[in-house]
PDB file as gemmi writes it, atoms N, CA and C in Angstrom:
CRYST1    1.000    1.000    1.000  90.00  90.00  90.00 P 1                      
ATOM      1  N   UNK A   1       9.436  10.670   1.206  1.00  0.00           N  
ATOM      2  CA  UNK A   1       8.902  10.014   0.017  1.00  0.00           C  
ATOM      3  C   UNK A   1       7.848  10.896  -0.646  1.00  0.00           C  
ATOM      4  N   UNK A   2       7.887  10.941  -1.766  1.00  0.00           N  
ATOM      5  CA  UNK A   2       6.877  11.594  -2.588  1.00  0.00           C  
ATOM      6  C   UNK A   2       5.381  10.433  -2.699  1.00  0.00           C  
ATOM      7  N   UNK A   3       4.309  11.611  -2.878  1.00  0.00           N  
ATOM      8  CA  UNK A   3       3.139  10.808  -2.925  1.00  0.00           C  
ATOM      9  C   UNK A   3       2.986   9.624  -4.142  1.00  0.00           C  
ATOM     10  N   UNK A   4       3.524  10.003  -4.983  1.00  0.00           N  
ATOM     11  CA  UNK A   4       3.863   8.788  -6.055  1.00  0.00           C  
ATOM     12  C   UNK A   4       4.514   7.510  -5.584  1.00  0.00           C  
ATOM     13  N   UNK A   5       5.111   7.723  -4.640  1.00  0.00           N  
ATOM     14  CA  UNK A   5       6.088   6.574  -4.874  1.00  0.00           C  
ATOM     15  C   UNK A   5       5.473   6.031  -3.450  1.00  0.00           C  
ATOM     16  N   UNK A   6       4.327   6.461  -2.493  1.00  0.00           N  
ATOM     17  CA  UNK A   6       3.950   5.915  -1.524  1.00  0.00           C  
ATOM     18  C   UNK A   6       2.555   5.323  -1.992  1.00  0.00           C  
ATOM     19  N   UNK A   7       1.978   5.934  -2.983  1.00  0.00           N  
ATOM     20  CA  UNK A   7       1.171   5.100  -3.624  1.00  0.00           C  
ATOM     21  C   UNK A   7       1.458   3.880  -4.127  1.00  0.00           C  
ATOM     22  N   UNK A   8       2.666   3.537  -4.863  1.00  0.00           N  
ATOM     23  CA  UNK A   8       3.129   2.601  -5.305  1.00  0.00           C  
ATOM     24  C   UNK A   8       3.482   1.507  -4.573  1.00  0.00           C  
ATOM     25  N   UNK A   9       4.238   2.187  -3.394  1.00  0.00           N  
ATOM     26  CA  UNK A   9       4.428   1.559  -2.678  1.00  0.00           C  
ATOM     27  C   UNK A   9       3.455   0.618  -1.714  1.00  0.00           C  
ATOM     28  N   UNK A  10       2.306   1.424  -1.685  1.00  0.00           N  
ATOM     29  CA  UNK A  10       0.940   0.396  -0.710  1.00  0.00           C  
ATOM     30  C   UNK A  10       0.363  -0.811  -1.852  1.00  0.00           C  
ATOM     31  N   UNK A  11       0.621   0.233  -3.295  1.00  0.00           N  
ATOM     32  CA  UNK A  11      -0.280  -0.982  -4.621  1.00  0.00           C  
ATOM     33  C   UNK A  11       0.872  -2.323  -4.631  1.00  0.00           C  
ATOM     34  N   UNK A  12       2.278  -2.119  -4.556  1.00  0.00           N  
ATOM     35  CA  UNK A  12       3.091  -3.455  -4.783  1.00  0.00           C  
ATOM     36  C   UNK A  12       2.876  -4.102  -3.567  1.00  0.00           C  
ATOM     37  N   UNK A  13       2.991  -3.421  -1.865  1.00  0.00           N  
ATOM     38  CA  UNK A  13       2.393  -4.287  -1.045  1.00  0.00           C  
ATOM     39  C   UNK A  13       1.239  -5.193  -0.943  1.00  0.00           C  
ATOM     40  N   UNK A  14       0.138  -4.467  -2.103  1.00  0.00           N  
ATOM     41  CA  UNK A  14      -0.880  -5.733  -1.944  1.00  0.00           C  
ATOM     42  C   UNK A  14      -0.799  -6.250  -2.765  1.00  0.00           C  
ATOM     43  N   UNK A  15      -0.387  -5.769  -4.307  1.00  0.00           N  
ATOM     44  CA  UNK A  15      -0.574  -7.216  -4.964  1.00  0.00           C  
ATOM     45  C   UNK A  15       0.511  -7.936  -4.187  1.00  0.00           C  
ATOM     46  N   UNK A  16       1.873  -8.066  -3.923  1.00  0.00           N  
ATOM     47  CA  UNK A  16       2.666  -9.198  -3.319  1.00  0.00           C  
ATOM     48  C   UNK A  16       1.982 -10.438  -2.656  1.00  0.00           C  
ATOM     49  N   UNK A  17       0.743  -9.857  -1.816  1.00  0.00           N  
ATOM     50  CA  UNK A  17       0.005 -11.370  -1.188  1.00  0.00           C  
ATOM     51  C   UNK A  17      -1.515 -10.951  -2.057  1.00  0.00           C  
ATOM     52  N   UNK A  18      -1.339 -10.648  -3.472  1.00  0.00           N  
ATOM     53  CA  UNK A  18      -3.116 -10.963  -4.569  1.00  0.00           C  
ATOM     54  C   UNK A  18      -3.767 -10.245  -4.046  1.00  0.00           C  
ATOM     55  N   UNK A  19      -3.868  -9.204  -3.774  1.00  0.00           N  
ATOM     56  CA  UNK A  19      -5.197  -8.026  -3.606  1.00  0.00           C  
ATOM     57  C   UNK A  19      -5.668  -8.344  -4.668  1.00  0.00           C  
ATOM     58  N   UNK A  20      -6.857  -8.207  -4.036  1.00  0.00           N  
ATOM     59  CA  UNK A  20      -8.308  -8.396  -5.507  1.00  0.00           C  
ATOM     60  C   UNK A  20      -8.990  -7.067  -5.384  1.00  0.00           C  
ATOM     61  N   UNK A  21      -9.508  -7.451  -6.810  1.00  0.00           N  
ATOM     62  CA  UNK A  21     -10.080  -5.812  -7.417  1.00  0.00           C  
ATOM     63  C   UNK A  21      -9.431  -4.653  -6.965  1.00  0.00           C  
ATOM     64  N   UNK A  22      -8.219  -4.506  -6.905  1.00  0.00           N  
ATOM     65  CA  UNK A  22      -7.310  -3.140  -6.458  1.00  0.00           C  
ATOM     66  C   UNK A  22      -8.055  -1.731  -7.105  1.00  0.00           C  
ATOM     67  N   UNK A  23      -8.583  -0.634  -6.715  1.00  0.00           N  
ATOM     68  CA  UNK A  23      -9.429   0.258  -7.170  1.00  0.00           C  
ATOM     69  C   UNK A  23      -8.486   1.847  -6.261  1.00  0.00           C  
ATOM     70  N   UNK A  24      -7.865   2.266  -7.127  1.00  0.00           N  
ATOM     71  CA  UNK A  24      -6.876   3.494  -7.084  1.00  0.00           C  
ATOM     72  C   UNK A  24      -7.918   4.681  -6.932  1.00  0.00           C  
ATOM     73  N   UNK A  25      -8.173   5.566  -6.096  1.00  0.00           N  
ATOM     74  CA  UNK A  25      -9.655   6.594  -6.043  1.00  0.00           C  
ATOM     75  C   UNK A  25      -8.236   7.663  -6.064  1.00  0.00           C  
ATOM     76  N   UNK A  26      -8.361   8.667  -7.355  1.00  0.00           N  
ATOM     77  CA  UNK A  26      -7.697   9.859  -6.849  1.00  0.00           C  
ATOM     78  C   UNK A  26      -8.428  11.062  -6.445  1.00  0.00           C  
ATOM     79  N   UNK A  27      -8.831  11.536  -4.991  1.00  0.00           N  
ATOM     80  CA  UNK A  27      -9.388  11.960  -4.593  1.00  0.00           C  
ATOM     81  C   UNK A  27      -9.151  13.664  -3.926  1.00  0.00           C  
ATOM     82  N   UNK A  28      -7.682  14.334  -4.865  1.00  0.00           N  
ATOM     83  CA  UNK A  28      -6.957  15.177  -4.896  1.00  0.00           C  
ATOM     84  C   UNK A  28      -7.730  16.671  -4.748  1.00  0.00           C  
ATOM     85  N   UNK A  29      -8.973  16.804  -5.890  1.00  0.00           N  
ATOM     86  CA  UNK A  29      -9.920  17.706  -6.398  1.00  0.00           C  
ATOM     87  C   UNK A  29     -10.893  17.323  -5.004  1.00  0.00           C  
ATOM     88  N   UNK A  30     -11.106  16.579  -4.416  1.00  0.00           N  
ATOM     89  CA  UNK A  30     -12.483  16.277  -3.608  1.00  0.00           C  
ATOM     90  C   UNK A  30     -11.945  16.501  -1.740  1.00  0.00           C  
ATOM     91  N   UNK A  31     -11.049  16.231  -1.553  1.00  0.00           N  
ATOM     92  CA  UNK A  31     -10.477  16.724  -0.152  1.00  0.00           C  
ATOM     93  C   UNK A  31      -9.268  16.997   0.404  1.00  0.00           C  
ATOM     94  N   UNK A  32      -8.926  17.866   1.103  1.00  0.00           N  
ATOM     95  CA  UNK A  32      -7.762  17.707   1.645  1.00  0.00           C  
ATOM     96  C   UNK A  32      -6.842  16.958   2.478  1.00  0.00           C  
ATOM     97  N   UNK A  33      -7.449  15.877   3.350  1.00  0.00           N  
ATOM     98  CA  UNK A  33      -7.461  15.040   4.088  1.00  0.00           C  
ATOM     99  C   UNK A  33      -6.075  14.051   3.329  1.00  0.00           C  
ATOM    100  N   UNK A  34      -6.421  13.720   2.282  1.00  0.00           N  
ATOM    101  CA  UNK A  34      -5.434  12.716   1.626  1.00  0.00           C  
ATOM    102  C   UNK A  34      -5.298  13.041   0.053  1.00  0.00           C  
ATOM    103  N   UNK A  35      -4.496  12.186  -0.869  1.00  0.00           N  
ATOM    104  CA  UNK A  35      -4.352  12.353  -2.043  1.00  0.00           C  
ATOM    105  C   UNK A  35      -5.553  11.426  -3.110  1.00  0.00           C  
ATOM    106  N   UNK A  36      -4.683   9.813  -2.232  1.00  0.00           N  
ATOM    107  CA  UNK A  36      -5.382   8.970  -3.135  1.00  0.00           C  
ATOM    108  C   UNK A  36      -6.153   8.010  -1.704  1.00  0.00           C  
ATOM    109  N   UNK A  37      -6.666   6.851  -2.476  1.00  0.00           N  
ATOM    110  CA  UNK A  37      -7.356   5.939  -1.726  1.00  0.00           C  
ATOM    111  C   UNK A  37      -7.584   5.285  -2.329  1.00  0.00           C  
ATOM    112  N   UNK A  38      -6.815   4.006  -2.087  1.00  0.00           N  
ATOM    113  CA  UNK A  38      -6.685   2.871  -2.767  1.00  0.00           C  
ATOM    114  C   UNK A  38      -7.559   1.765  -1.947  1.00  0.00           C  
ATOM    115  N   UNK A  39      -8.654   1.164  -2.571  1.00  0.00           N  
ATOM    116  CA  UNK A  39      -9.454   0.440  -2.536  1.00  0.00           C  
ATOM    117  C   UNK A  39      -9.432  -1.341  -2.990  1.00  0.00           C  
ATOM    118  N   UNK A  40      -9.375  -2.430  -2.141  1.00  0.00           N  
ATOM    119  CA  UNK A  40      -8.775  -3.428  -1.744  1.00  0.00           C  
ATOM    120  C   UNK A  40      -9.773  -4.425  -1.681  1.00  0.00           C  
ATOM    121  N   UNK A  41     -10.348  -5.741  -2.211  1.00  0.00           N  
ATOM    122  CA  UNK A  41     -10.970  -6.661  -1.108  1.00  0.00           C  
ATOM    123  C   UNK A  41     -10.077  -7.657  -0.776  1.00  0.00           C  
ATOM    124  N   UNK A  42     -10.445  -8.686  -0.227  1.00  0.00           N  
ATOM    125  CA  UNK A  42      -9.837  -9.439   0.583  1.00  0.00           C  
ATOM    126  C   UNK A  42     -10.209 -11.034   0.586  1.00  0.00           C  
ATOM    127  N   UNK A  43      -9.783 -12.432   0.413  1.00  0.00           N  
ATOM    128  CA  UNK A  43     -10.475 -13.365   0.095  1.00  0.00           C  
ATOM    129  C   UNK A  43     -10.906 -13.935   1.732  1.00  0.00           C  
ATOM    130  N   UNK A  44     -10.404 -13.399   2.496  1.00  0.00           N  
ATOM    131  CA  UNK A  44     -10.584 -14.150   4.233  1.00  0.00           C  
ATOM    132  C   UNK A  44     -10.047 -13.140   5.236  1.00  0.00           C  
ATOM    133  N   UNK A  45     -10.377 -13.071   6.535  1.00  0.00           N  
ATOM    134  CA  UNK A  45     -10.059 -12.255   7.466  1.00  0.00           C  
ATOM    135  C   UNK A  45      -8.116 -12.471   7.714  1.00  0.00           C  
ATOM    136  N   UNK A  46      -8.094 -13.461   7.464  1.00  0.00           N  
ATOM    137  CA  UNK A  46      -6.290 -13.158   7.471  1.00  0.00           C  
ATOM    138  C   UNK A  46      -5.767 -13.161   6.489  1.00  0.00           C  
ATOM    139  N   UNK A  47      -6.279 -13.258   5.250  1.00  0.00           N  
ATOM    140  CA  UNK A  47      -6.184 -12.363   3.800  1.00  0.00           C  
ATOM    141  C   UNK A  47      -5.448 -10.825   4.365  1.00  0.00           C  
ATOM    142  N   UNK A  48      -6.999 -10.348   4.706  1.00  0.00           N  
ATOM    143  CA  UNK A  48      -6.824  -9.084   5.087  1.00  0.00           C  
ATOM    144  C   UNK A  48      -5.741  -8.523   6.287  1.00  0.00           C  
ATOM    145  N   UNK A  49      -6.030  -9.165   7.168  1.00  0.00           N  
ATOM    146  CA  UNK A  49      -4.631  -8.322   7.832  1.00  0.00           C  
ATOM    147  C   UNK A  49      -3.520  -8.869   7.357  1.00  0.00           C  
ATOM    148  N   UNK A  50      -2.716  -9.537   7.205  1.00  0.00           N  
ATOM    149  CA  UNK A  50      -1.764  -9.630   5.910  1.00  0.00           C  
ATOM    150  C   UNK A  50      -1.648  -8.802   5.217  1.00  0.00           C  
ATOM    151  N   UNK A  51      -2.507  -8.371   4.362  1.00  0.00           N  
ATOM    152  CA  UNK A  51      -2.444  -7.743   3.706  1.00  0.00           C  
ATOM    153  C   UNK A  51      -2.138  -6.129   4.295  1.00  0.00           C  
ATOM    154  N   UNK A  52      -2.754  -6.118   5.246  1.00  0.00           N  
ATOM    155  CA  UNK A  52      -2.648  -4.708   6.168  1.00  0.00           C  
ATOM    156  C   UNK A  52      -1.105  -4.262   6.725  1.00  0.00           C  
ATOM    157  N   UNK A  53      -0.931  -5.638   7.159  1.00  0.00           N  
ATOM    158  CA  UNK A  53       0.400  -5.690   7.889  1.00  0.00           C  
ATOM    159  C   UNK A  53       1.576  -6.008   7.108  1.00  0.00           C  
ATOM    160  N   UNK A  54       1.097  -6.475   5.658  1.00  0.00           N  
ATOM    161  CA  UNK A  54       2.965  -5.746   4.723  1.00  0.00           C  
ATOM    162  C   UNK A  54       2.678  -4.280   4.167  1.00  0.00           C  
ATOM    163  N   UNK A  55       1.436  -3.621   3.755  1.00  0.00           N  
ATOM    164  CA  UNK A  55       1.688  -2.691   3.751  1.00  0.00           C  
ATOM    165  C   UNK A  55       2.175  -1.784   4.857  1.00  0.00           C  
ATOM    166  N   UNK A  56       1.992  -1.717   6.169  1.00  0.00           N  
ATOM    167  CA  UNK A  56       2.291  -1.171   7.038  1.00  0.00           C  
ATOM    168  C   UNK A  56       4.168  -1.904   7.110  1.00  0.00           C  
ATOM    169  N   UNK A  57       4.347  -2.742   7.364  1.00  0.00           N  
ATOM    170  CA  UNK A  57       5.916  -2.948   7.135  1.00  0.00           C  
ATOM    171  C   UNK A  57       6.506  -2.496   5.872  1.00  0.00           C  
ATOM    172  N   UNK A  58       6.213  -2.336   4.816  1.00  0.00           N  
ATOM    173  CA  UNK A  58       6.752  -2.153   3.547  1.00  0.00           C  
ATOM    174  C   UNK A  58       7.043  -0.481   3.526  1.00  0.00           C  
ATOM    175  N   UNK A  59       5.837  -0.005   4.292  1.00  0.00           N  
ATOM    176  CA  UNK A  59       5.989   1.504   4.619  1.00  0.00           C  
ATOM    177  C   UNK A  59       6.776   2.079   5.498  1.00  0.00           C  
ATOM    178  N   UNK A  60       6.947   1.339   6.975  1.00  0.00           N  
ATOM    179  CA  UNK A  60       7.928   1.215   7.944  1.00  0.00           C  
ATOM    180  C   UNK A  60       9.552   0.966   7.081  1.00  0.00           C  
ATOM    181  N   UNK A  61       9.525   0.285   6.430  1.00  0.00           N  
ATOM    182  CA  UNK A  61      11.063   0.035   5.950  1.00  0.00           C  
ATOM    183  C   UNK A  61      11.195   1.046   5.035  1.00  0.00           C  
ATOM    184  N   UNK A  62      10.607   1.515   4.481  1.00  0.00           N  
ATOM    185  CA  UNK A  62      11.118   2.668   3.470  1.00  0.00           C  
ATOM    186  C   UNK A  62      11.526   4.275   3.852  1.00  0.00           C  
ATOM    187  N   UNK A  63      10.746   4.371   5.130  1.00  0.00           N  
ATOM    188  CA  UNK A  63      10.597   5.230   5.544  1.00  0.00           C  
ATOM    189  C   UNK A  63       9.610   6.257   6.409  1.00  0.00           C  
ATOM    190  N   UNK A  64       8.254   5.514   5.671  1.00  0.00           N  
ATOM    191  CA  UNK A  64       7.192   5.980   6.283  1.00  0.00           C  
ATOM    192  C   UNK A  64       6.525   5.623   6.961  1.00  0.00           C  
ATOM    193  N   UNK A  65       6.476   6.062   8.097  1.00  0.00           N  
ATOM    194  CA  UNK A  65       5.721   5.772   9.252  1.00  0.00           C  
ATOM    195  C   UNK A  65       4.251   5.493   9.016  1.00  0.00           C  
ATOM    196  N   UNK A  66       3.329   4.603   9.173  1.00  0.00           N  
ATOM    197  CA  UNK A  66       1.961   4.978   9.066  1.00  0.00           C  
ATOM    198  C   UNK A  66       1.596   5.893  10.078  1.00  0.00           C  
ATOM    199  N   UNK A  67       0.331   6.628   9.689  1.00  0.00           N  
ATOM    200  CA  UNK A  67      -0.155   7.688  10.692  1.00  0.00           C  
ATOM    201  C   UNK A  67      -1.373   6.825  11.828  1.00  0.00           C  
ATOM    202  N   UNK A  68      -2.068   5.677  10.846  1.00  0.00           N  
ATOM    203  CA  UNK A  68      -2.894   5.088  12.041  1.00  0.00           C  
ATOM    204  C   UNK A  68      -3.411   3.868  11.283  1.00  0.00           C  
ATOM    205  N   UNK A  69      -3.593   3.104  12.160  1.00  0.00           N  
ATOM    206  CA  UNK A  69      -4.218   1.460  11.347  1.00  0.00           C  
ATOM    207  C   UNK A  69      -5.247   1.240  12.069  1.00  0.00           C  
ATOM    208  N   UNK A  70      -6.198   0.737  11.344  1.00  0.00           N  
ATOM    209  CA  UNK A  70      -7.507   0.886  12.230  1.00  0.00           C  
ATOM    210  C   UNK A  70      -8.611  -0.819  11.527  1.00  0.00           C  
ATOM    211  N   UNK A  71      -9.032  -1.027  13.001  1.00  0.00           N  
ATOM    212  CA  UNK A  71     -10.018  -2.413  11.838  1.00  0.00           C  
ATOM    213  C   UNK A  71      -9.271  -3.912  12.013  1.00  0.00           C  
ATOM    214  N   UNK A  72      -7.967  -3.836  11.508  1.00  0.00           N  
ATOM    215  CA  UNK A  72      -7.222  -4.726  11.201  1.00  0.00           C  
ATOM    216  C   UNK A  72      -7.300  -6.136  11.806  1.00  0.00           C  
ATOM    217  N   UNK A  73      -7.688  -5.884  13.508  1.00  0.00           N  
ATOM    218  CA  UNK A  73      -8.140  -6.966  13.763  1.00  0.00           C  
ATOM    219  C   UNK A  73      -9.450  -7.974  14.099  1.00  0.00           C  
ATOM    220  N   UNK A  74     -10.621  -6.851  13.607  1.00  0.00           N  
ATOM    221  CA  UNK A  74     -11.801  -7.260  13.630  1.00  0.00           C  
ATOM    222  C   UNK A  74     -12.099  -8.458  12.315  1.00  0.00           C  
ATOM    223  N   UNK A  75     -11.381  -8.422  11.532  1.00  0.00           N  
ATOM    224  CA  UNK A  75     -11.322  -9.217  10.097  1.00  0.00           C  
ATOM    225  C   UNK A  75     -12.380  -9.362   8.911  1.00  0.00           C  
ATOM    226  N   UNK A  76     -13.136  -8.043   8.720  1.00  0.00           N  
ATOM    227  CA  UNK A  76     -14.033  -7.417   7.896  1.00  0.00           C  
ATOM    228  C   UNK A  76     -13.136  -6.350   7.273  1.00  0.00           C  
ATOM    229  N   UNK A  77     -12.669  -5.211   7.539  1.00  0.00           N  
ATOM    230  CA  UNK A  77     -12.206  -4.227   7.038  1.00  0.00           C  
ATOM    231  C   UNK A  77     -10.787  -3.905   7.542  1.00  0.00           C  
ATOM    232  N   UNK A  78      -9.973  -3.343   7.358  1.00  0.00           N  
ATOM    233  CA  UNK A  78      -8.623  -2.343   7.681  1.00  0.00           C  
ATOM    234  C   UNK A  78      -8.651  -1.682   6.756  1.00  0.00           C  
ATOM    235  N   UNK A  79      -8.148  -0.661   7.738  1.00  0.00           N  
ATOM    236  CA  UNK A  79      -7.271   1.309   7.409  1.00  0.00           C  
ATOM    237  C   UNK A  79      -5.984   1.676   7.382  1.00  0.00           C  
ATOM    238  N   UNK A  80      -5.390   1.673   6.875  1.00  0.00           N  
ATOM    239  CA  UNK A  80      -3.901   1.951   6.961  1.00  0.00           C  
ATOM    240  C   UNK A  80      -3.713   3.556   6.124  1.00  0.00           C  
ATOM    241  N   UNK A  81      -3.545   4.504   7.043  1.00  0.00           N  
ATOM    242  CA  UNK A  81      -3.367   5.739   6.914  1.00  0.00           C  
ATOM    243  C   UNK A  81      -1.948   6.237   6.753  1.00  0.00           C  
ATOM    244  N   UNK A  82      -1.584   6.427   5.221  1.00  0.00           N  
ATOM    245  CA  UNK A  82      -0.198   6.803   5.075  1.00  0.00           C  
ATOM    246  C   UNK A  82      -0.021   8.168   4.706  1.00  0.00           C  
ATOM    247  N   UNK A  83      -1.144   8.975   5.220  1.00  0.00           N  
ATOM    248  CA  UNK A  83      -1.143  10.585   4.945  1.00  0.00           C  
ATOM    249  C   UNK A  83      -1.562  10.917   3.847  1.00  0.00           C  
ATOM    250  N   UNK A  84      -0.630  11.083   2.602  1.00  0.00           N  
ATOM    251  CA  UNK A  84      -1.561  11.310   1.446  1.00  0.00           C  
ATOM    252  C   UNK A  84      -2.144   9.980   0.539  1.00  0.00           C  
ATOM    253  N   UNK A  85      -2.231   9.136   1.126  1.00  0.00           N  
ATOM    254  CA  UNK A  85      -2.560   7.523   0.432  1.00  0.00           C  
ATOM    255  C   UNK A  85      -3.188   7.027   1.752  1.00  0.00           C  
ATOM    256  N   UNK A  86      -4.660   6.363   1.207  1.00  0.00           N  
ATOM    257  CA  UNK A  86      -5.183   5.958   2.949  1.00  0.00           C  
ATOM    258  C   UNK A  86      -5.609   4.627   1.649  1.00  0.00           C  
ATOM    259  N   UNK A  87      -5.087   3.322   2.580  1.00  0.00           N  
ATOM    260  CA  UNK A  87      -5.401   2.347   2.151  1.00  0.00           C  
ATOM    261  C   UNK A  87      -6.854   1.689   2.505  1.00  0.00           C  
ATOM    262  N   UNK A  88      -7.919   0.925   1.891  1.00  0.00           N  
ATOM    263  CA  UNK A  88      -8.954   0.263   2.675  1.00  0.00           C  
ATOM    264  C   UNK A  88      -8.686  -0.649   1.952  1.00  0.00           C  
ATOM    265  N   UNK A  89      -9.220  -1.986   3.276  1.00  0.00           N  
ATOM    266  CA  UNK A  89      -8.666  -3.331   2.693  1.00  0.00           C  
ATOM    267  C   UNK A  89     -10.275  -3.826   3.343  1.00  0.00           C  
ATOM    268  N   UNK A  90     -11.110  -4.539   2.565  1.00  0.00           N  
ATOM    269  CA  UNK A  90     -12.131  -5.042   2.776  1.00  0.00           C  
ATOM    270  C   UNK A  90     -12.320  -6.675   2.099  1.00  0.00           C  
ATOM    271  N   UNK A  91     -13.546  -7.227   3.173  1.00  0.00           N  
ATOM    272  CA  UNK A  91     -14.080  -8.655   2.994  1.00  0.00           C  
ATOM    273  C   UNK A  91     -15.171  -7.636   1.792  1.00  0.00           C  
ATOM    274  N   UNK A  92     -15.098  -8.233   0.958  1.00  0.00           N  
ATOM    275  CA  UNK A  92     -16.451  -8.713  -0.327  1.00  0.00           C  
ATOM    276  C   UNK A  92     -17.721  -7.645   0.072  1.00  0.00           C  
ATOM    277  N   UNK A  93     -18.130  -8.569   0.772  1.00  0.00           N  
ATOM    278  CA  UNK A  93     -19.594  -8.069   1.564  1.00  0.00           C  
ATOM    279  C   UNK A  93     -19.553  -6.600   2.282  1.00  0.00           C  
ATOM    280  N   UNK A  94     -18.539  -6.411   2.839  1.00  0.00           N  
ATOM    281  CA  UNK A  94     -18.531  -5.012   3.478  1.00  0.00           C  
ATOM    282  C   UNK A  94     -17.899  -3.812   2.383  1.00  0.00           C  
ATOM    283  N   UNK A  95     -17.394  -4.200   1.170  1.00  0.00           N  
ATOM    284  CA  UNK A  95     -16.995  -3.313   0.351  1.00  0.00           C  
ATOM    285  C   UNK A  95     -18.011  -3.151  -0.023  1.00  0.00           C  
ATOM    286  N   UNK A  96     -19.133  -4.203  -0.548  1.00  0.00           N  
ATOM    287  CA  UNK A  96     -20.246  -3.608  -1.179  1.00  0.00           C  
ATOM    288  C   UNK A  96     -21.315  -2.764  -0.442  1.00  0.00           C  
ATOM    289  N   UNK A  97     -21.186  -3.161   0.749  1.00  0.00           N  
ATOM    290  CA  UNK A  97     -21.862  -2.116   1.803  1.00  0.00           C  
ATOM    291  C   UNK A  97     -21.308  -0.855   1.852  1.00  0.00           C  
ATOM    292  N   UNK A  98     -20.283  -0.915   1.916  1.00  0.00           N  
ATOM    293  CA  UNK A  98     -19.928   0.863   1.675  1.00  0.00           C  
ATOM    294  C   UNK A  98     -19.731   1.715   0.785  1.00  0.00           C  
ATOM    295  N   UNK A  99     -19.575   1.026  -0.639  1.00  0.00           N  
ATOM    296  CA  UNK A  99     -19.193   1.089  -1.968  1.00  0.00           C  
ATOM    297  C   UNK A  99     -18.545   2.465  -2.242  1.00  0.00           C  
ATOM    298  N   UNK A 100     -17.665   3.128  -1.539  1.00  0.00           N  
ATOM    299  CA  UNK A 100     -16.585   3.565  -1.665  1.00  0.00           C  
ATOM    300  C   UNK A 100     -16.101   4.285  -2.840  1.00  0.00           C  
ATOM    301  N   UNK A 101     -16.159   3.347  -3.834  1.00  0.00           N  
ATOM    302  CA  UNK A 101     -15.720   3.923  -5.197  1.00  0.00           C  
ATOM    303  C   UNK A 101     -17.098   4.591  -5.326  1.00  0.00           C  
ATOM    304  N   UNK A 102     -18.534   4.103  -5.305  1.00  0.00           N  
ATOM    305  CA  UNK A 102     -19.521   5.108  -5.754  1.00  0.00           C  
ATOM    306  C   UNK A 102     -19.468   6.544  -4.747  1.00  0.00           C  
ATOM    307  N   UNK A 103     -19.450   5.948  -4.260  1.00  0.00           N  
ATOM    308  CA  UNK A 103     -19.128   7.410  -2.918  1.00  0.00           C  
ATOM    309  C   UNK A 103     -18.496   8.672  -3.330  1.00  0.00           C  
ATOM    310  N   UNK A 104     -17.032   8.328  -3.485  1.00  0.00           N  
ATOM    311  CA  UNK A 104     -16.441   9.222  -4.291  1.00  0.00           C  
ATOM    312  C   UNK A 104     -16.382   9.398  -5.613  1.00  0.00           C  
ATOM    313  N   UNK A 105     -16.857   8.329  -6.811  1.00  0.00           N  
ATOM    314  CA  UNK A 105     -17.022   9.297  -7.937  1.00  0.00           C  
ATOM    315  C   UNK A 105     -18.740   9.865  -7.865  1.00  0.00           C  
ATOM    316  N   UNK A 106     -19.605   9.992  -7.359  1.00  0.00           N  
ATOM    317  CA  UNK A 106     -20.894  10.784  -6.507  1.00  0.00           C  
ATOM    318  C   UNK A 106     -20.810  12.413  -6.524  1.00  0.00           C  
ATOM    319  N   UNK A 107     -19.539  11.588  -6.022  1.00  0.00           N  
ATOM    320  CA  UNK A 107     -19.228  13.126  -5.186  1.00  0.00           C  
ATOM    321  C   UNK A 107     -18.618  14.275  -6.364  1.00  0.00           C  
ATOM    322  N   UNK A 108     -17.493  13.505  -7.222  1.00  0.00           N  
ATOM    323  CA  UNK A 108     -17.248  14.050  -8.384  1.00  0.00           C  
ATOM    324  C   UNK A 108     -18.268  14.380  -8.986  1.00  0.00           C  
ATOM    325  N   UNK A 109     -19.371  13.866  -9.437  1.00  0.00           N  
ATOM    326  CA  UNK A 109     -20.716  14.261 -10.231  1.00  0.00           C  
ATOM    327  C   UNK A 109     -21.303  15.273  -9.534  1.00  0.00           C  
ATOM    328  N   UNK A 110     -21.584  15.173  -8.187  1.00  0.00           N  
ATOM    329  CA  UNK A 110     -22.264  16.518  -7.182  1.00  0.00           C  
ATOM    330  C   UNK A 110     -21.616  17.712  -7.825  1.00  0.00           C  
ATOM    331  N   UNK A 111     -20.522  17.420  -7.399  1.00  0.00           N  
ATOM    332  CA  UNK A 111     -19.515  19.275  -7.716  1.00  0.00           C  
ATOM    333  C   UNK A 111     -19.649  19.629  -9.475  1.00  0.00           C  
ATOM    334  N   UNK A 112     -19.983  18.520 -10.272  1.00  0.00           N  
ATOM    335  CA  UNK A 112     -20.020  19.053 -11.497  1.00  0.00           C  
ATOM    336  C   UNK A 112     -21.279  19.293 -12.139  1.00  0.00           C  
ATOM    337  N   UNK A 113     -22.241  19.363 -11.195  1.00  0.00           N  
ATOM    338  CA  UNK A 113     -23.510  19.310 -11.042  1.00  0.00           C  
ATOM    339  C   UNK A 113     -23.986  21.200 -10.327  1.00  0.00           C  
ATOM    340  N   UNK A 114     -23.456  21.474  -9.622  1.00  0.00           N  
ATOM    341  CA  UNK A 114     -23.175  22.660  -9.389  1.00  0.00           C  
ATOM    342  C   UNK A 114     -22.965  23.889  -9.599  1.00  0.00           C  
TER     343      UNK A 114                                                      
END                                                                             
C-alpha cells in the first residue's frame, strides 16, 4: 500500500465509529521515523479502543500489518503504528496534556527560525 492510501485508510477507520477533532500532522520535512500522524480524541475509554481496534483490523484486512499498538488498554491514550502513518487516539484531557499538534508545528517554527 502506498502512504496515501494508508493514511486514508486509518482517517475512514475513525471517522466510521466519530473520531472527534481528527488533526492530520504531516510530519515528512521534520522526521524520518514516519510520514504523517494523525491526531484523534476520544469521547470514553471504549470510544477509544474501538476506535484503535478498527483501525488496526481495517489495516489487517487490507494488507497492512500494524508495526505496534501501544496504550490501548489503559483507556486514556492508544498508538497504532502503521510505519509511515502513526495513529494517536486520545481522552480530551490527555490530548491537551501533550498537545501534539503544538509540538510539531513548534518544531516547524524552530527549523525556520534557524
Amino acid at each position: 500500500m502506498q502512504v496515501e492510501e494508508i493514511k486514508q485508510l486509518a482517517i475512514d477507520a475513525l471517522e466510521d465509529l466519530k473520531a472527534v477533532d481528527v488533526t492530520v500532522l504531516d510530519v515528512r520535512e521534520m522526521t524520518g521515523i514516519t510520514d504523517y500522524m494523525i491526531v484523534v480524541s476520544a469521547n470514553s475509554s471504549r470510544h477509544l479502543k474501538s476506535m484503535a481496534d478498527n483501525v488496526v483490523d481495517k489495516a489487517k484486512k487490507s494488507g497492512q500489518r500494524p508495526l505496534g499498538i501501544e496504550g490501548e488498554n489503559g483507556g486514556e491514550w492508544a498508538l497504532v503504528d502503521l510505519g509511515d502513518v502513526i495513529v494517536h487516539i486520545m481522552m480530551p484531557a490527555i490530548r491537551e496534556l501533550y498537545q501534539l499538534e503544538k509540538l510539531w508545528s513548534m518544531d516547524v517554527a524552530a527549523e525556520g527560525e534557524g
